[in-house]
N, C-alpha and C positions, 0 to 999 in steps of 0.2 A: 656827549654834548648835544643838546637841545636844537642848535643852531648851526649851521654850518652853509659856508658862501663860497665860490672865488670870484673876488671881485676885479676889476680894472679900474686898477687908479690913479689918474693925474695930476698932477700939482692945483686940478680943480675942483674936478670929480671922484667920485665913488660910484661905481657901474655893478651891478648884482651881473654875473653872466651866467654861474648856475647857483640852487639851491636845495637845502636839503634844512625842511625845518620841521622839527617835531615838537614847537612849543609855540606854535601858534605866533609868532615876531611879526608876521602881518606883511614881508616881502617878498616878490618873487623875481623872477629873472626878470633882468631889464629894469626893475627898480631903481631909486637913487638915492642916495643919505647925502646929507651934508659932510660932508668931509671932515672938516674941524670938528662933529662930534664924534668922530670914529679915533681908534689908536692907529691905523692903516697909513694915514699922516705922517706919524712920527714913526714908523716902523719902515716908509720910502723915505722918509730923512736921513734917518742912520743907514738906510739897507739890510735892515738886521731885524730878527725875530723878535719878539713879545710876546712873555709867557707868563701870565696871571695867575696863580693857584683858588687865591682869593683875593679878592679887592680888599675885603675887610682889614686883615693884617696885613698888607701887602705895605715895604715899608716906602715904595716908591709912590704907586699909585693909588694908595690907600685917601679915598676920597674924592678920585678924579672923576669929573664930569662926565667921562662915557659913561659912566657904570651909574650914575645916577640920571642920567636922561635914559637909559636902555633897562636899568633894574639889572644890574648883570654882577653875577658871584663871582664866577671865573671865565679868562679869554684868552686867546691864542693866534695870532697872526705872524705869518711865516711870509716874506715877499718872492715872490716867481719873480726872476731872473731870465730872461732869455740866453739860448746858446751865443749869441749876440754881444750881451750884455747889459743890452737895455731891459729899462724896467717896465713889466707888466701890469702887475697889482699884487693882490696878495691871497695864501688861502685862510681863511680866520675861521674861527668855532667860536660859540659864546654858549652860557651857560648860566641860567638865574642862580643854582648852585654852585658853590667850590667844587673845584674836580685838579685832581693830581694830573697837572700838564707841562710839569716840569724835567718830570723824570724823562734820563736820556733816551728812551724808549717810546715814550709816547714823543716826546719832541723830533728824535730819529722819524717817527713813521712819518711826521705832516710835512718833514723836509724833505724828505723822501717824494712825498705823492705833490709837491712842489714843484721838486728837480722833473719829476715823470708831465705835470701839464703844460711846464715849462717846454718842453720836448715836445709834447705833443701840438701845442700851438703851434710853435717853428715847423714844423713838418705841416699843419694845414695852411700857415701862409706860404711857405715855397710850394705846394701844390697849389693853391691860387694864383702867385705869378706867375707861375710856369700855365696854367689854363689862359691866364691875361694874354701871358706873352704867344703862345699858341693860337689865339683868337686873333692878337693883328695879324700875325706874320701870316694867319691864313688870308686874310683882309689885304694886305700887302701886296701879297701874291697873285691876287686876283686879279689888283688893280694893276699888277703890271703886268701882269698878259694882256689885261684889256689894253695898257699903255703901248705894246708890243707890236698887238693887232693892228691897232690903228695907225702904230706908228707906218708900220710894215706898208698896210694900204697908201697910205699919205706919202711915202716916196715913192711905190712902185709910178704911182701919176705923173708925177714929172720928171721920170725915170725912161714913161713910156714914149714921153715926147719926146725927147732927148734922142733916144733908139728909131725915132720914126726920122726925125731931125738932120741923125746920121745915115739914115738910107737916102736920104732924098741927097741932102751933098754926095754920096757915093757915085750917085748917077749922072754927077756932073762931069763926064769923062772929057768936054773939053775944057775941063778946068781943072789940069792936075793938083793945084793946090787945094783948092777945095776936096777934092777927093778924097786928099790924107787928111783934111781935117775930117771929113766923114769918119774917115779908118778910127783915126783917135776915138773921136767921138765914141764910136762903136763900141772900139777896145773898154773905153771907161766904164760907159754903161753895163757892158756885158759882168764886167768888175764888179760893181756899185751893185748889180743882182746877184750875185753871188755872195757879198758880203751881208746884204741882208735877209738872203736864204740861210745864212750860218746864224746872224743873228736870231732873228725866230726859232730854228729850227734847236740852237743851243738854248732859249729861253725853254721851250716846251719840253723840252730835255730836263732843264733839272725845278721846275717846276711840277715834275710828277709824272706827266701825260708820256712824258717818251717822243721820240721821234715815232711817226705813222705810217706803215709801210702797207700798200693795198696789192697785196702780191696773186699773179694770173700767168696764163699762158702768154710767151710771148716770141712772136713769129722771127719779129723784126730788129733783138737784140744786137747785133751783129752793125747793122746800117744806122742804128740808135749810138750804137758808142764812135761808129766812124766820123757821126756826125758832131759830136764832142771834140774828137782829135782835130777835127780840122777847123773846128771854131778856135782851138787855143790854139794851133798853128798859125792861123791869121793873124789871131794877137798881139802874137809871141812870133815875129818875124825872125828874130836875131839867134831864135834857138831851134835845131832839127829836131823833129817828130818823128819817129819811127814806128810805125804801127804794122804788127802782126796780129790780128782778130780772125778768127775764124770758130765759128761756129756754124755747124750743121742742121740743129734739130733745137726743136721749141725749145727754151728754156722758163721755169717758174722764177719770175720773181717782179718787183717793184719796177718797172720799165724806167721812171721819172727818177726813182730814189739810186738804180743803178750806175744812169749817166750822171748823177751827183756824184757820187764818188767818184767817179770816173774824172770829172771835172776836175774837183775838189784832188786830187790825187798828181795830176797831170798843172795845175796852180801850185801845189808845194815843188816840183821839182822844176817846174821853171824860173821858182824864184826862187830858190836855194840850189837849184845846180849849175856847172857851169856851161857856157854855150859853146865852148870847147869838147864838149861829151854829147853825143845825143840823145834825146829823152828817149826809151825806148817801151813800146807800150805792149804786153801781150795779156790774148784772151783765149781760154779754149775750155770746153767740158770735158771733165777726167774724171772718172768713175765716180760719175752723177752730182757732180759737183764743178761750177762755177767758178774758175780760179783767173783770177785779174792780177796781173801784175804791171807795176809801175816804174822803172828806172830810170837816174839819173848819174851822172859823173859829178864830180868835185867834192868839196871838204866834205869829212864822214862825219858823223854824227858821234860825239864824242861815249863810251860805251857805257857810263853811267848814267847818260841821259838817256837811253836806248827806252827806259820802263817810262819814261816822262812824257815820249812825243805825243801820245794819243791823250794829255792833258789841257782842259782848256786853256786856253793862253800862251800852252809852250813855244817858245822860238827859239832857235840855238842862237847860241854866244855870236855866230857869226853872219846873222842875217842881216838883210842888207834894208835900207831905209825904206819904207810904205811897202814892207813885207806882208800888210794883211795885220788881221786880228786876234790870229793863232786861235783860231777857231775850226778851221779847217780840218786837221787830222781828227778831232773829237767828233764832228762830223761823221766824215766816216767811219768811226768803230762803230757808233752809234748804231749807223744805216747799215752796218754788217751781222751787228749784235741782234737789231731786229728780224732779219733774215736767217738768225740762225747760225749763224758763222763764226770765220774769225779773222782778224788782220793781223799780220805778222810783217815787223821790218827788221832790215840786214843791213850794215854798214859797213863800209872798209875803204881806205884810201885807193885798196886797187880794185877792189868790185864794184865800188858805188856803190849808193843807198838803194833797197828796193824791198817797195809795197809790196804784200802779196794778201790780197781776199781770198778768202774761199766760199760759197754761199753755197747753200746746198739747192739743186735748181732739176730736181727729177720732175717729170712730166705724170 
């Protein structure tokens, strides 16, 4: 064949998209015909081939207008079908001569490489959505760390006032009701920063970045977590703190991200355990590794959910109202995982629940 197209055709147009012309037709990609002088038309009417051998005797189209505005002997348009269904165009060949293109073999081949551009289009448009959809979601993503950021900033500020707010009532010692209001005060704020240290820090987490751990020698671990235990003791009036820490000698790691968990650890068990049990808190170095353990008494944690806790949002069946954002344990794996480590928890009605870190923390 002389001529050869695939074109893209609409119930308006005729679009040339490639070609292949060895008799000079005078089109190239991108061109455009009139539609109604093409068969392409009536070939997305029916959805169905047309196969011309000759115009000449042809007993259908013997006469018809395409072949006398184009000079054409014989033609062949086959319509691409998407995997979809919808209709694409068509691939056609024309010929100032008669040419045998009816035989089921030459007509097998053009339906054949029909079905195959048909395919192949569908595979470059889902690789262009998916680069689309790839381009916001990175765009997205941006914007909402930036949204994150600034959210982050924009409370810590009157966050700080609040915390500064509550010191100054705390000092009102002859006025014990103000004081507790200080106390509250305090309690919330210290809250309200924790929950959106989790917030951020769960953003930059599955945003890509990870949590960021700036790990060094560090002297003063030991009076860094005491000083943790007794912040949520304060809080947390109604429930006993038990603390066993002892450490010796320097330990490596994230000073800031350590008493996070630590927090973050000792915040799950006082508001899922009961104040019937006391939270009991131990730390020690054991052949060169960092082991922090957290416990608590009351309901266990049921044993099919045991692989869930360190997921975001998890909360058992039996937590109690303004439990937090269950963001908490996801937290800490995080801040263990970038140290290297691992957290492991235990449950049982008669042992209690309990955290164990391990970080690797050689000097």
């Amino acid at each position: 064949m002389g001529f050869a197209a695939v074109a893209r055709v609409t119930d308006q147009t005729w679009t040339a998209c490639a070609v292949q012309d060895n008799v000079n037709f005078g089109l190239a990609a991108g061109g455009q015909l009139d539609l109604h002088t093409t068969l392409c038309f009536e070939s997305r009417t029916a959805r169905a081939s047309i196969v011309i051998d000759n115009f000449g005797s042809d007993p259908v189209y013997h006469g018809h207008h395409t072949a006398r505005i184009y000079k054409l002997g014989s033609y062949i348009s086959v319509p691409i079908i998407l995997p979809d269904g919808s209709y694409f165009g068509n691939l056609c060949a024309i010929d100032p001569a008669p040419a045998e293109l009816s035989s089921a073999r030459t007509l097998g081949m053009f339906e054949m490489f029909a079905e195959l551009i048909a395919i192949q289009l569908a595979s470059q448009g889902r690789q262009q959505e998916a680069e689309v959809a790839l381009t916001r979601e990175r765009e997205t993503a941006a914007l909402r760390e930036q949204f994150i950021a600034v959210l982050g900033h924009d409370l810590r500020n009157p966050l700080s006032a609040i915390s500064a707010t509550a010191e100054l009532l705390a000092l009102r010692k002859q006025e014990p009701d103000l004081v507790k209001i200080g106390q509250r005060l305090k309690t919330s704020a210290l809250r309200m920063a924790r929950l959106i240290d989790d917030v951020m820090d769960f953003a930059r987490g599955r945003l890509g970045s990870g949590i960021g751990v700036s790990i060094d020698v560090v002297d003063d671990l030991a009076a860094a977590l005491r000083a943790v235990v007794t912040e949520v003791r304060i809080a947390n009036p109604e429930h006993v703190l038990a603390d066993d820490i002892a450490l010796d000698t320097p330990v490596r790691c994230d000073r800031a991200r350590v008493q996070q968990l630590l927090s973050n650890l000792l915040g799950n068990a006082v508001t899922h355990g009961e104040t019937g049990f006391p939270v009991r808190v131990r730390v020690r170095l054991e052949q060169g590794e960092l082991v922090l353990s957290v416990m608590n008494g009351g309901n266990a944690i049921a044993p099919d959910a045991l692989g869930e806790v360190f997921e975001p949002y998890w909360r058992p069946t039996t937590s109690k109202p303004g439990g937090g954002l269950g963001l908490g344990l996801y937290i800490c794996r995080q801040i263990v995982l970038a140290h290297g480590g691992t957290l492991d928890v235990s449950s049982s009605s008669q042992e209690g629940t309990c955290f164990v870190a391990r970080l690797p923390a050689g000097v």
